[in-house]
C-alpha positions in Angstrom: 76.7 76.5 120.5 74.1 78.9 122.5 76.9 81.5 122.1 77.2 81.4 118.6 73.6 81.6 118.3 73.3 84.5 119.8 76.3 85.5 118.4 74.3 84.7 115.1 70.8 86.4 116.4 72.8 89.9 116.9 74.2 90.2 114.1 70.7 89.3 112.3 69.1 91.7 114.7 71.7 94.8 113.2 70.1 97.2 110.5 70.3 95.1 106.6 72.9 97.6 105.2 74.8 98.3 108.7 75.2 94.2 109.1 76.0 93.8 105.2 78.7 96.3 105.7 79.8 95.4 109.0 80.2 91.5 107.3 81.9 92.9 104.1 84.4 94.8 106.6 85.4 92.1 108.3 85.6 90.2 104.9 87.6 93.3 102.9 90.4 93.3 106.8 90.7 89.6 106.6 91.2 89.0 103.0 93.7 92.3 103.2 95.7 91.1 106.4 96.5 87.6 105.0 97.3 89.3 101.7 99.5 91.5 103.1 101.2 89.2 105.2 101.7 86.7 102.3 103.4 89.5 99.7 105.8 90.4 102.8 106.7 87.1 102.2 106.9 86.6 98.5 108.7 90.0 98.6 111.4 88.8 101.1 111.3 85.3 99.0 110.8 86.3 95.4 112.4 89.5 94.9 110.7 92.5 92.7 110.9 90.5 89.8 108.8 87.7 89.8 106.3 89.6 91.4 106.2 91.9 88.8 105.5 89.5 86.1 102.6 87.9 88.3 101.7 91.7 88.4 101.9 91.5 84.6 99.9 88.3 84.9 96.8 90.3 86.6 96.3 93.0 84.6 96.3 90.9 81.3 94.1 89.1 83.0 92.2 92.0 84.2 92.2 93.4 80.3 91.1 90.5 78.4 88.5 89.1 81.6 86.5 93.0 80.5 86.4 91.7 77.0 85.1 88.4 78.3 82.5 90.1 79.9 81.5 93.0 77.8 79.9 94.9 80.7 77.1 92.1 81.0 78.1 91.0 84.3 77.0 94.6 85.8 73.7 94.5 83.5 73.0 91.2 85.1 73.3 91.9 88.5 71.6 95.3 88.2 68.8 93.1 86.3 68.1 90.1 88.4 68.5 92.4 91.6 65.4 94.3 90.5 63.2 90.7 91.1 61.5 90.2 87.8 62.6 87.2 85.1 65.6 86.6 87.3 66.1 83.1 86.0 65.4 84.3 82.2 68.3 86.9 82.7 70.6 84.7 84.3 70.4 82.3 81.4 70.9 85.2 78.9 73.9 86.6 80.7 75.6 82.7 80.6 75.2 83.0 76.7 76.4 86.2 76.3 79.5 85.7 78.5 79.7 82.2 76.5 80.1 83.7 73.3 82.5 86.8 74.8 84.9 84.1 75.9 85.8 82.7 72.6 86.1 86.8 71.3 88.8 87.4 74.1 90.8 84.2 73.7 90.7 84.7 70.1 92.1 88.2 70.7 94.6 87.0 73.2 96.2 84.3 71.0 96.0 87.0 67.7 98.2 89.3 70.0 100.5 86.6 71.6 103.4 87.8 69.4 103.5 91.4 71.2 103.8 89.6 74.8 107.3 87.7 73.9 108.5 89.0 77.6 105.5 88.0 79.3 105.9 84.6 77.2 109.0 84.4 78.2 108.0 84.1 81.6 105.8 80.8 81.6 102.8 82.6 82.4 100.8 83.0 78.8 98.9 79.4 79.5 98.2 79.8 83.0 96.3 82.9 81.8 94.3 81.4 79.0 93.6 78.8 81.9 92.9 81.5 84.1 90.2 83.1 81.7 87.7 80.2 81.1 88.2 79.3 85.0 87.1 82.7 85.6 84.1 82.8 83.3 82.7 80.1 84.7 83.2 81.3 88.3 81.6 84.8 87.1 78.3 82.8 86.0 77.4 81.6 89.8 79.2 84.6 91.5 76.5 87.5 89.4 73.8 84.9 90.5 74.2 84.7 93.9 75.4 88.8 94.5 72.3 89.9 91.8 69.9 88.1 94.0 70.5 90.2 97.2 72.7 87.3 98.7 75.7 89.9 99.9 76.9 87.7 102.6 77.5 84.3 100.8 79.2 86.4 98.1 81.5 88.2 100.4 82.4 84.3 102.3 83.1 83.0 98.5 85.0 86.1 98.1 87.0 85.3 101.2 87.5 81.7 100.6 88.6 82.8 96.9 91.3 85.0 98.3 92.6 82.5 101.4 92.8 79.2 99.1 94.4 81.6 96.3 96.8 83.3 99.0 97.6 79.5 100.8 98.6 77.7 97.9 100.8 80.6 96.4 102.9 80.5 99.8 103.0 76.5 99.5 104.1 77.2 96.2 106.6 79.4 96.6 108.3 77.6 99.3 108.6 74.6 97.1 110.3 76.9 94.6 107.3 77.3 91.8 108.0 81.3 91.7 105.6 83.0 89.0 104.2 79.7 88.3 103.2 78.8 91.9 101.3 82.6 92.1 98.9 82.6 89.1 98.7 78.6 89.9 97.1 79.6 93.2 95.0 82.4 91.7 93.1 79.9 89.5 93.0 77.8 92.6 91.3 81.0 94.3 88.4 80.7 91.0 87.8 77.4 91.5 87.2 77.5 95.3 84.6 80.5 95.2 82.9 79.2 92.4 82.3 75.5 94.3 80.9 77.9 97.5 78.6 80.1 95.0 77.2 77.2 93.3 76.3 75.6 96.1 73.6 78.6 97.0 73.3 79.5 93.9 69.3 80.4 93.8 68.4 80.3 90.1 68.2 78.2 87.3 68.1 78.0 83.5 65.3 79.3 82.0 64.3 80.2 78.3 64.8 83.6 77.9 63.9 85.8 74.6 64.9 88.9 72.5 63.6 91.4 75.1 65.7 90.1 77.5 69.3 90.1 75.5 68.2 93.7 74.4 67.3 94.7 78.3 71.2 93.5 79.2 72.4 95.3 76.0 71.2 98.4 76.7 72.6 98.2 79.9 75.4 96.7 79.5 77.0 99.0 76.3 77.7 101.8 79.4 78.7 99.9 82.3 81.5 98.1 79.5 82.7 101.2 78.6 83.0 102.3 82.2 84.7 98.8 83.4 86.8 99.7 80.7 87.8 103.0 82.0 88.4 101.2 85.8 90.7 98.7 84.0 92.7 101.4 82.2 93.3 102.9 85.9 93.9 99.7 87.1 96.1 98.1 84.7 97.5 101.1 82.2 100.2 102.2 84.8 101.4 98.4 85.2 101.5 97.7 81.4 103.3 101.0 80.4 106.1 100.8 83.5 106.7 96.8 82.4 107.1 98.5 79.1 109.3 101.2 79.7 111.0 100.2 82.4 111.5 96.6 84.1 109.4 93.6 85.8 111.6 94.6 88.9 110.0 97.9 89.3 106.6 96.4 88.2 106.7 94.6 91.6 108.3 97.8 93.6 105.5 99.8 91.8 102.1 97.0 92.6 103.4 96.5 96.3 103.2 100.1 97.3 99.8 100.3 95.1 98.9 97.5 97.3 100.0 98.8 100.5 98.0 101.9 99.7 94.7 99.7 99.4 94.0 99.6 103.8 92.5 103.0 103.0 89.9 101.8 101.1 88.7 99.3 103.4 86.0 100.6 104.7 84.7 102.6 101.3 84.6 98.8 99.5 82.7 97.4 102.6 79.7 99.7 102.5 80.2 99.7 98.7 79.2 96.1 98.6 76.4 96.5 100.7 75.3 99.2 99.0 74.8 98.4 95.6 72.1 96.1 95.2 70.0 98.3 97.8 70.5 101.5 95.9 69.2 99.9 92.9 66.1 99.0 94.7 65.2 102.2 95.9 65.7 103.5 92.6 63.5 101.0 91.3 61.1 102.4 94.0 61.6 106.2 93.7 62.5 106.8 97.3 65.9 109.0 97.0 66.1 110.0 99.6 67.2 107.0 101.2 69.6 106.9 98.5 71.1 110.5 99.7 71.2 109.4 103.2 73.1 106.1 102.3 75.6 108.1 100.0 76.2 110.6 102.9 76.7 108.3 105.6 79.2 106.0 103.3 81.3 108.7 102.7 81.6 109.4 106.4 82.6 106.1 107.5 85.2 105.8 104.5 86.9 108.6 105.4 86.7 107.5 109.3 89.8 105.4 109.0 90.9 106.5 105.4 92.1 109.6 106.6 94.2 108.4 109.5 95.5 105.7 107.7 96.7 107.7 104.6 98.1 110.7 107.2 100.1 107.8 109.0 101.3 106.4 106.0 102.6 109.5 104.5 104.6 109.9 107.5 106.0 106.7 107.8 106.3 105.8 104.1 109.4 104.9 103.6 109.8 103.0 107.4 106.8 100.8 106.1 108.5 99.8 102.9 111.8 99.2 104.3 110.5 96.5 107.1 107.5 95.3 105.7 108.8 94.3 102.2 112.7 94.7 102.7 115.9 97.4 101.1 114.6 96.8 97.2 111.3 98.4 97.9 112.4 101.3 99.5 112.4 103.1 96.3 108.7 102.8 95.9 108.5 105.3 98.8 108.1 108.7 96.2 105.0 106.6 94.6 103.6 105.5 98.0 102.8 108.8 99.2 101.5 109.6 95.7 99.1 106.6 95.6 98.3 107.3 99.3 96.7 110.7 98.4 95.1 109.2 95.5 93.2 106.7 97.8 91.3 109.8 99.0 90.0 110.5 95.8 89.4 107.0 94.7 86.7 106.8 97.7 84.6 109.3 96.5 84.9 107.9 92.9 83.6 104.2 94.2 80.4 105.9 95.9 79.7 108.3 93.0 79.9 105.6 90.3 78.6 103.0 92.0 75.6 105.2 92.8 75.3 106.4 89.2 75.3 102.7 88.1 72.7 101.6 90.7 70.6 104.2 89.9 69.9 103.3 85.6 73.0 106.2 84.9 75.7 104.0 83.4 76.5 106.5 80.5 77.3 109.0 83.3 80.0 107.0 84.8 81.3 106.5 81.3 81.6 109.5 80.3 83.0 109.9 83.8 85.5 107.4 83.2 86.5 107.5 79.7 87.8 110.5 78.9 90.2 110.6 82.2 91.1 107.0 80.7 92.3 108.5 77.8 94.3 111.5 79.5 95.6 108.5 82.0 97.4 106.2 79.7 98.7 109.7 77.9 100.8 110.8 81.1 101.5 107.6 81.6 103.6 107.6 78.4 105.0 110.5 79.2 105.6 110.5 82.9 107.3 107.2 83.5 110.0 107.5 81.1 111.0 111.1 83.1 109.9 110.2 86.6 110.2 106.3 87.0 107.2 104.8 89.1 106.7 108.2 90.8 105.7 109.5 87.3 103.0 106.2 86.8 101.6 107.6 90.2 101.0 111.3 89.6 99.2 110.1 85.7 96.8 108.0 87.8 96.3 110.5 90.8 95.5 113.4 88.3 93.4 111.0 86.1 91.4 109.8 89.2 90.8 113.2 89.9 89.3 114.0 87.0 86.5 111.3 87.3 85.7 112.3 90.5 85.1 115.5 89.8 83.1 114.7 86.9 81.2 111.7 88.3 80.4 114.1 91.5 78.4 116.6 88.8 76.7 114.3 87.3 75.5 112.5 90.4 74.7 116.4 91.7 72.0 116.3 89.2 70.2 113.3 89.9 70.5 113.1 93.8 70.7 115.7 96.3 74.3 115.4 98.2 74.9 116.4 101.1 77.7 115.4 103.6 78.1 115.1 106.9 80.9 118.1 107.4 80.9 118.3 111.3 81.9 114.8 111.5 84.4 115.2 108.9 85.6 118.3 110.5 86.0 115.9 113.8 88.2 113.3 111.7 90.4 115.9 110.7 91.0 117.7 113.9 91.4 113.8 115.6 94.0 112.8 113.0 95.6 116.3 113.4 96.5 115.1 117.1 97.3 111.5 116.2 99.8 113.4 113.6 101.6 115.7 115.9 102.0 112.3 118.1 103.9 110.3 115.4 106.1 112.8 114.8 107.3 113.5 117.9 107.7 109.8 118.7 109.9 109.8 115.3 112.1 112.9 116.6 112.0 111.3 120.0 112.4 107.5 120.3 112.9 107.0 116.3 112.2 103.9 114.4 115.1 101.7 114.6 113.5 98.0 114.3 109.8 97.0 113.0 108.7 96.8 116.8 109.3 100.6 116.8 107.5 100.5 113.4 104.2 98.3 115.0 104.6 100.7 118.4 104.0 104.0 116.4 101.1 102.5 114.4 99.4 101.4 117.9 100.1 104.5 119.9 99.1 106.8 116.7 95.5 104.3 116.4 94.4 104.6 119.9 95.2 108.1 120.1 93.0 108.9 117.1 90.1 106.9 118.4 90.4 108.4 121.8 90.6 111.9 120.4 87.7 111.3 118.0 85.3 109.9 120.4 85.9 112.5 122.9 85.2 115.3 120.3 82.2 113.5 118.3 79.6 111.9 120.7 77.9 110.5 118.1 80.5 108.4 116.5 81.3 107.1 119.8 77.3 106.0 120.7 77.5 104.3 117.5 80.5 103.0 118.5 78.9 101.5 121.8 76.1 100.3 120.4 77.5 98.4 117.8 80.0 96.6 120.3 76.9 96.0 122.9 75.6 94.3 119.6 77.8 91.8 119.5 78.0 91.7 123.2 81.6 93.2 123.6 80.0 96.2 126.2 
């Protein structure tokens, strides 16, 4: 007990946004290490196919849940984070999201006739089931992040994800197959909700016009932009299960997934970020808002770059030992979506800044028009180029909104990144580069121990390269580990 205390008292004793991104780190790496480990497993148990139509499963879910919530989630977080009427808002936002879920199950059983494959798959009312579950969750869960509590929302975030991930592999080994993974995703819903509502820190109140037209008028852009996030999220899976089959829906989402370590860090300080930003905003002090911005890019692309450089090199080993011989195909659209990552870090910080700051229509209009251009090559991409052709439409898509989200957030913020440290990243994962392939042209990577050995020597060579070049990263370093008393 005395250790955990003071275990406790460092950690309380870190800088607020360091410790909320240090917290959402080791949330984002747990949640990612037991996902990863449990699609090895439905790969190796399931095949391709089932996973693709659980694939399916999730981005129908992910369509219709946007309707569902119209973009007043994000209204309501942004308002109750900025401390006035939080109760009033919260009440609105329930009504609102009331009345949106009757809209997107009306739509969803008015366009049941189009989805006879996914039908045909047993998964249509698990996903109705899926959308009230997940309504209900989202009232408690935009309560308790809106009022500034990061930390219980990341640990209901976690416990979501480990109750969702444990009762998918109990389900699959008893031979439930689709069923048994969007069975444990509802599970997931239900378990973060119970966690939320139990510090959940507002009430029902009675709430008036002004405050439905406050969430409407913020809510109308951050819609449109969750709209354009869920084309880039979801378009690709649709249009492959459409052209081509639920069995390279699965090859396609797993190497997607894979993909995802490089973001790690980028949604950790995300997180933390978000409600902060919009209080500074709220304050007029931007330049704390420029620092933050500069210093989150820097730490996303501290192990983003490494990671993606590594796993363009050993794209194809990864595939083949991690997730078996049918997924080796993916390899093309691995080392597509691996670049992509890059982008996709700047394009969280630049919207997510634009939103915090009041500047929704910027990320729309960000978002929107590179959502239309998105689904367009996707149409005509996969049919000529397979999977590889669903990852170039989203990589030069992506592109395009981070681009234009950067120019708009040029004109409301002054931006200006930290290039020697950058510069240092790129000279350490240079070295760690030069290392993996000579261990490949050397030793080679017969068995998965070779595969794990690479990975470790290629890691502590980049870290040793890196701190030796930038003294600064390596005092923070220190004093982060004689925080939690590992120095």
């Amino acid at each position: 007990m005395p250790f955990i205390a003071r275990f406790i008292h460092r950690i309380m004793a870190i800088e607020p946004i360091r410790r909320q991104s240090l917290i959402s780190l080791a949330n984002v790496i747990g949640l990612s290490v037991i996902g990863y480990i449990a699609t090895m497993y439905f790969a190796h148990v399931l095949g391709p196919a089932i996973l693709g139509s659980y694939y399916l499963f999730l981005s129908y879910y992910g369509v219709f849940a946007l309707i569902g919530d119209g973009g007043f989630g994000g209204a309501a977080v942004k308002r109750i984070s900025e401390g006035n009427e939080a109760n009033e808002y919260f009440s609105a936002f329930i009504v609102l999201r009331v009345i949106l879920l009757a809209v997107s199950l009306t739509a969803l059983l008015f366009l049941a006739p189009y989805f006879k494959d996914f039908i045909s798959s047993g998964l249509f009312p698990w996903l109705i089931l899926a959308l009230i579950v997940g309504t209900i969750a989202g009232f408690v869960s935009t309560a308790v992040y809106g009022s500034g509590k990061v930390g219980i929302a990341q640990i209901s975030e976690f416990l979501n994800s480990f109750m969702k991930i444990l009762f998918q592999i109990v389900a699959t080994f008893l031979g439930y197959a689709a069923a048994g993974l969007a069975g444990g995703f509802i599970i997931g819903l239900i378990s973060g909700f119970f966690l939320n509502f139990h510090s959940l820190p507002l009430k029902m109140a009675r709430f008036g016009m002004r405050h439905l037209r406050s969430l409407f008028s913020f809510s109308f852009w951050i819609f449109l932009t969750s709209a354009g996030s869920t084309v880039f999220a979801t378009a690709d899976t649709i249009l492959i299960g459409y052209f081509l089959t639920n069995a390279d829906v699965g090859i396609y989402r797993v190497a997607y997934q894979l993909t995802g370590v490089a973001t790690f860090v980028c949604l950790a300080v995300n997180t933390a970020l978000f409600p902060r930003i919009s209080r500074w905003n709220t304050e007029g002090t931007l330049s704390l808002i420029s620092s933050a911005f500069s210093r989150a890019v820097t730490f996303s692309l501290l192990l983003a770059i490494p990671l993606i450089t590594g796993g363009i090199l050993l794209s194809e080993k990864l595939l083949y030992y991690l997730y078996g011989s049918d997924f080796v195909a993916g390899t093309p659209a691995l080392i597509v979506l691996l670049v992509m990552q890059i982008v996709t870090i700047f394009v969280i910080l630049q919207t997510t800044c634009l939103n915090a700051m009041d500047h929704p229509k910027n990320s729309f209009i960000a978002t929107s028009f590179a959502s239309l251009v998105n689904i367009g090559l996707n149409a005509i991409f996969i049919p000529l180029l397979g999977i590889a052709g669903a990852a170039l439409a989203t990589l030069i898509s992506i592109s395009m909104t981070a681009v234009i989200s950067l120019w708009y957030l040029s004109r409301h913020l002054k931006l200006c990144l930290e290039y020697n440290q950058i510069l240092n990243i790129l000279l350490a994962t240079g070295v760690m580069a030069g290392a993996v392939l000579m261990f490949r042209a050397i030793i080679g990577i017969p068995s998965v121990l070779y595969l794990l050995a690479v990975i470790l020597v290629g890691a502590l060579l980049y870290f040793a390269v890196l701190f030796r070049i930038d003294p600064d990263l390596r005092h923070e370093a220190g004093d982060l580990l004689r925080t939690f008393g590992l120095l």
